[in-house]
C-alpha positions in Angstrom: 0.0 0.0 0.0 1.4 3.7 -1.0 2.2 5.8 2.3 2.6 9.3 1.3 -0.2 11.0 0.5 -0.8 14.3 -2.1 -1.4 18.1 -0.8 -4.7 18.1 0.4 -5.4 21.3 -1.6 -7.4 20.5 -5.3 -4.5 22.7 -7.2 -1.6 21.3 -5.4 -3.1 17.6 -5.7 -4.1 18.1 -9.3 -0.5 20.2 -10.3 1.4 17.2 -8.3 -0.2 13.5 -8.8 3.5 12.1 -9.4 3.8 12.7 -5.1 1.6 10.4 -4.0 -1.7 9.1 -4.9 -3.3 10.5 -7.9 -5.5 13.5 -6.8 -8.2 13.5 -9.7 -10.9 10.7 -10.5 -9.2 10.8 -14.2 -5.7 10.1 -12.6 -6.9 8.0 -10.1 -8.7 6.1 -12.5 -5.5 6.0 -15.0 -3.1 4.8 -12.2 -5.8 1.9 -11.6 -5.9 1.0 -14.9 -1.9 0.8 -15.0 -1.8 -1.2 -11.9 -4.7 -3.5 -12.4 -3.4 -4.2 -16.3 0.0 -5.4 -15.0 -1.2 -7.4 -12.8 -3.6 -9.0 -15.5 -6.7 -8.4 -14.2 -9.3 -9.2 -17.3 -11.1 -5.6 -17.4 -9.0 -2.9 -15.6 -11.0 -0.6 -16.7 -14.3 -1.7 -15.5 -13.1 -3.0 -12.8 -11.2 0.6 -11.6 -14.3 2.3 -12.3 -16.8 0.4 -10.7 -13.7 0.3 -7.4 -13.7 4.3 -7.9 -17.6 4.2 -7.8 -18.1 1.8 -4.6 -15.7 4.7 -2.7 -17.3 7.6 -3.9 -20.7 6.1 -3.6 -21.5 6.7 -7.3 -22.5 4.2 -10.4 -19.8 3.4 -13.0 -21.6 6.7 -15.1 -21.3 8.9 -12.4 -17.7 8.4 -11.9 -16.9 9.1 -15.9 -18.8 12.0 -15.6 -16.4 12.8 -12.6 -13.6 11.6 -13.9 -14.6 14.7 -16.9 -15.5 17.1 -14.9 -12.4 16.8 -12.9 -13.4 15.9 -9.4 -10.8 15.8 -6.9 -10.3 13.2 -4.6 -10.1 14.1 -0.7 -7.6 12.3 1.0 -9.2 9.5 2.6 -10.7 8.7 -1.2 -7.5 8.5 -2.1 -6.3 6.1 0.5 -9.2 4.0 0.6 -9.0 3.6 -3.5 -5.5 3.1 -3.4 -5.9 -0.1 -1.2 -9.0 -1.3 -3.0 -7.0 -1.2 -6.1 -3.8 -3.4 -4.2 -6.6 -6.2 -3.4 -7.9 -6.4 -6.8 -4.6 -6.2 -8.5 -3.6 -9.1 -6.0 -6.8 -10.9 -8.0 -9.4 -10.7 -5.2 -12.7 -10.9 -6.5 -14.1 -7.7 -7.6 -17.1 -8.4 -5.9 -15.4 -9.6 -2.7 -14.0 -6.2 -2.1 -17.0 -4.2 -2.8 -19.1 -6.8 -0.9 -22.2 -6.6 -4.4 -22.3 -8.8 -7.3 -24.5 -7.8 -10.2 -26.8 -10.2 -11.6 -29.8 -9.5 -14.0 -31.9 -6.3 -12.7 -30.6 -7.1 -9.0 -27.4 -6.8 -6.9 -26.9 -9.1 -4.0 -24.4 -9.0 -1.5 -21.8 -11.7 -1.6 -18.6 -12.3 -0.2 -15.9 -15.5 0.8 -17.6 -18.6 1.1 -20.2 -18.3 -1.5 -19.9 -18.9 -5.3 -20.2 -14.9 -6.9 -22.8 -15.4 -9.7 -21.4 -15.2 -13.1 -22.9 -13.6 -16.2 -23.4 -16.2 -18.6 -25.9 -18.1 -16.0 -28.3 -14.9 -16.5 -29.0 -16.6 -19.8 -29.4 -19.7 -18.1 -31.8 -18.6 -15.9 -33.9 -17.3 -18.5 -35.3 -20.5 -19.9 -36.1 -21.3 -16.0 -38.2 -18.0 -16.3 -39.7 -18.7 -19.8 -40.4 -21.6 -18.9 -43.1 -20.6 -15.5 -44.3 -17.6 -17.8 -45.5 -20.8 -20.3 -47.4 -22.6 -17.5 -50.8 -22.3 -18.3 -52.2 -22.5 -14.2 -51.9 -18.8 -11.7 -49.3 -20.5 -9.4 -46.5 -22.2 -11.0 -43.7 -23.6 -8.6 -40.0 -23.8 -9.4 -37.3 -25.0 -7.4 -33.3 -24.2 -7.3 -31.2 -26.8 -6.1 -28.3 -25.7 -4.7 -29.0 -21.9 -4.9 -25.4 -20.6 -3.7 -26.0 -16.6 -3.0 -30.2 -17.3 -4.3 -29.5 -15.6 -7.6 -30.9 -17.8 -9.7 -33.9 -18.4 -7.4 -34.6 -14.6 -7.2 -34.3 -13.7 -10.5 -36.8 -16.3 -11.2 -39.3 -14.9 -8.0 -38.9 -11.5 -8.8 -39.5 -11.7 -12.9 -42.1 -14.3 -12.5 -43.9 -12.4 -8.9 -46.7 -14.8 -9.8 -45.0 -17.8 -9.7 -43.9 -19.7 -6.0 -40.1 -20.8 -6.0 -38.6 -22.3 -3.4 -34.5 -22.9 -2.8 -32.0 -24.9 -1.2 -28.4 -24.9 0.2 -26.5 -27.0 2.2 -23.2 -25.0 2.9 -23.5 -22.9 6.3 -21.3 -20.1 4.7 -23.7 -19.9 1.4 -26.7 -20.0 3.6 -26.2 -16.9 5.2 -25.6 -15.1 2.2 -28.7 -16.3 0.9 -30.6 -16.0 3.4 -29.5 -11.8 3.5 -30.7 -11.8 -0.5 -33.6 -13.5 0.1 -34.4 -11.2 2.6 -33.1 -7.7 0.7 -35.1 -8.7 -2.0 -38.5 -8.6 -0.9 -40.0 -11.7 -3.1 -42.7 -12.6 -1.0 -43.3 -15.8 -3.1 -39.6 -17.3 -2.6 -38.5 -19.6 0.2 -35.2 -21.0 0.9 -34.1 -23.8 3.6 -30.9 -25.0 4.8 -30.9 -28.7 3.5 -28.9 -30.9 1.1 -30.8 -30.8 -3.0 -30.8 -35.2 -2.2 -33.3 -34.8 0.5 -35.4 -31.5 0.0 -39.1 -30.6 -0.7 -40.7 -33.9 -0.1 -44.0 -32.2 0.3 -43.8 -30.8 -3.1 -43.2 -34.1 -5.0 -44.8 -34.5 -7.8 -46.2 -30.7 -8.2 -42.9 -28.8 -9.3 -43.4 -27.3 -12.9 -39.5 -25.9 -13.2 -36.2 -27.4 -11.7 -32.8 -25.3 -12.5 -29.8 -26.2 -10.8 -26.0 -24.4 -11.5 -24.2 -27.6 -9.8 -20.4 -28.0 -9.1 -19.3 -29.6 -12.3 -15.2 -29.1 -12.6 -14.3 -32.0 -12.4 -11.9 -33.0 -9.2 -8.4 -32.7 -11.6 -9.2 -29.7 -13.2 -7.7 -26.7 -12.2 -9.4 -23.5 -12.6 -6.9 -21.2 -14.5 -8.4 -17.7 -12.6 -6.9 -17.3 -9.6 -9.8 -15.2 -8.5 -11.9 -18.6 -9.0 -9.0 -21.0 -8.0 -7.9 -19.4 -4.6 -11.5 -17.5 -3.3 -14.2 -19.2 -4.9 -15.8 -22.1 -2.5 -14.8 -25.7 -3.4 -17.9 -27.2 -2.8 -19.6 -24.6 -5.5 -16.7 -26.2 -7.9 -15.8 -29.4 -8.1 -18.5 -32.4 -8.8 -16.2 -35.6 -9.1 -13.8 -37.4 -11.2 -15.7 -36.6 -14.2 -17.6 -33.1 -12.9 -21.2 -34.7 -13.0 -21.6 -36.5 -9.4 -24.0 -33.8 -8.5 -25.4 -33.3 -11.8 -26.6 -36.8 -11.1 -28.3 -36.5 -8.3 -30.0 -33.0 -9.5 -31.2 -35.4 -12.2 -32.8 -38.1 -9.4 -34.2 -35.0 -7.1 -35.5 -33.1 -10.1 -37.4 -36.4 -11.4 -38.9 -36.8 -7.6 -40.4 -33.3 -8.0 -41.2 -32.6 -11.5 -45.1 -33.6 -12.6 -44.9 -34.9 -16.2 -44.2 -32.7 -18.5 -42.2 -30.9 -16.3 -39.1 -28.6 -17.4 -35.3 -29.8 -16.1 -32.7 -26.8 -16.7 -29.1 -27.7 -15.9 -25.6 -25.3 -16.2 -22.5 -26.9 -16.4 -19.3 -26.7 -18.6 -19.0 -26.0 -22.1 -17.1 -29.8 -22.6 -20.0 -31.7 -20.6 -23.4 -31.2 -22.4 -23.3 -34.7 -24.9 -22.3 -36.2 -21.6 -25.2 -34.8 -19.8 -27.8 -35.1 -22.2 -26.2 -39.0 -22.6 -27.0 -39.2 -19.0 -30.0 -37.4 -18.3 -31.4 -39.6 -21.3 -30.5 -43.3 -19.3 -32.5 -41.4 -16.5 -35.0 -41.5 -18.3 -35.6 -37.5 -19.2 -37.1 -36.5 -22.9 -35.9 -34.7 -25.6 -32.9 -33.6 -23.7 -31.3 -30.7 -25.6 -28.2 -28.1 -25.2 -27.9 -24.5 -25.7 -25.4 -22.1 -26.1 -24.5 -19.1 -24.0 -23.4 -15.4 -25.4 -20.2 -16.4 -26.2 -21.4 -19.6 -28.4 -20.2 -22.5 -25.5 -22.4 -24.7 -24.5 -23.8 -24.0 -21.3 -27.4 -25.0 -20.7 -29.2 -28.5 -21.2 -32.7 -28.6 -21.3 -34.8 -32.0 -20.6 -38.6 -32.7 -20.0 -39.8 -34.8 -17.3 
């Protein structure tokens, strides 16, 4: 962490950024970019704005309007960036440091010991939330096994408000974190309950009309190359086996417990594993088991019909 600080005056600060940290929002922002680059963080820029926004309490549009109008940083903003900006470059998670992870219309608070929701599972969750809008009855139900922070389960509460969706989680550490987004949200009609996906919503067997589940599927050998996945991500939300698709198999026995007929099955996993799946779902005994690709053309989403 840098020890001297600028002149706390705007002209002196702005005239003299080389003694200390940089005293605008556009050289603070530049010096971020530098640092966070060099360290090889994926998207220095976004992630140094949206760093510079979580300490002056503005949204990554407010601090490039800053950053123009040549805002000066006080000192404590300066300090307080300047160690932010050390922890990402040192490849904490972005949202670990500013404690929110966006994720569809909704942030959630997350932080160490519960898997930070990605973007390309926003497209996964939309054929979960297709999929209750087609159900042709006032009070669909869908269930999210294994809901991590509950994003995919409030996504799907808060998009579909008519719809009842109920979620589980079986890591203490997760828990708590979903239980605090379940409860920021406000979705009346969602439900989460501390118990493992193998064992949960007996009463609703038979009556579910959507299952999603996001499971650990790296397999146990594979090495995630990010270290902001390798060394801070949660294991449990990681790994699923020797081949990645222990809990994908038991998703598969839960989801066929609670599905009616004719019930939709939504699975995420890697973009290597959806023959596999589809290969396996299909022994289970699932229909017309399909995969789909995410933004970025891998596969990520397999689809099958109860």
């Amino acid at each position: 962490m840098m020890t001297s600080l600028m002149p706390s005056t705007p002209s002196a600060a702005a005239d003299n950024p080389s003694a200390g940290h940089p005293a605008t929002v556009e050289l603070a922002r530049q010096h971020a970019v530098e640092i966070l680059t060099r360290a090889a963080v994926p998207s220095p820029d976004v992630d140094a704005e949206l760093l510079l926004g979580h300490v002056l309490g503005l949204g990554r549009g407010a601090v490039q309007a800053a950053a123009i109008t040549g805002r000066v940083l006080d000192a404590e903003e300066r300090t307080v960036f300047a160690e932010l900006v050390e922890r990402r470059a040192a490849r904490e998670p972005l949202q670990h440091i500013t404690g929110r992870a966006a994720f569809r219309s909704m942030e959630l608070a997350v932080g160490p010991g519960v898997f930070v929701p990605r973007p390309e599972t926003e497209s996964v969750v939309q054929f979960a939330i297709d999929a209750l809008r087609a159900v042709p009855i006032p009070r669909p139900i869908g269930v999210d096994l294994g809901t991590g922070s509950g994003a995919i389960a409030l996504a799907m509460a808060t998009e579909v408000p008519n719809a009842a969706i109920y979620a589980t989680e079986n890591s203490v550490e997760a828990f708590i974190w979903a239980r605090r987004n379940f409860a920021e949200s406000g979705a009346d009609n969602a439900t989460v309950v501390f118990e493992h996906l193998a064992d949960a919503f007996h009463e609703l067997d038979g009556a579910v009309d959507v299952v999603i589940s996001n499971p650990p599927y790296v397999p146990d050998d594979a090495i995630p190359r990010d270290p902001e996945v390798r060394l801070h991500d949660p294991s449990a939300a990681l790994y699923g086996g020797p081949d990645g698709l222990d809990v994908v198999r038991q998703v598969s026995a839960t989801a066929q417990r609670l599905l009616h007929r004719g019930g939709t099955l939504i699975i995420e996993h890697g973009e290597l594993q959806g023959q596999a799946i589809r290969e396996l779902l299909t022994a289970d005994g699932w229909h017309a088991a399909a995969t789909h690709r995410d933004l970025t053309t891998r596969d990520r989403t397999t689809i099958a019909i109860r």
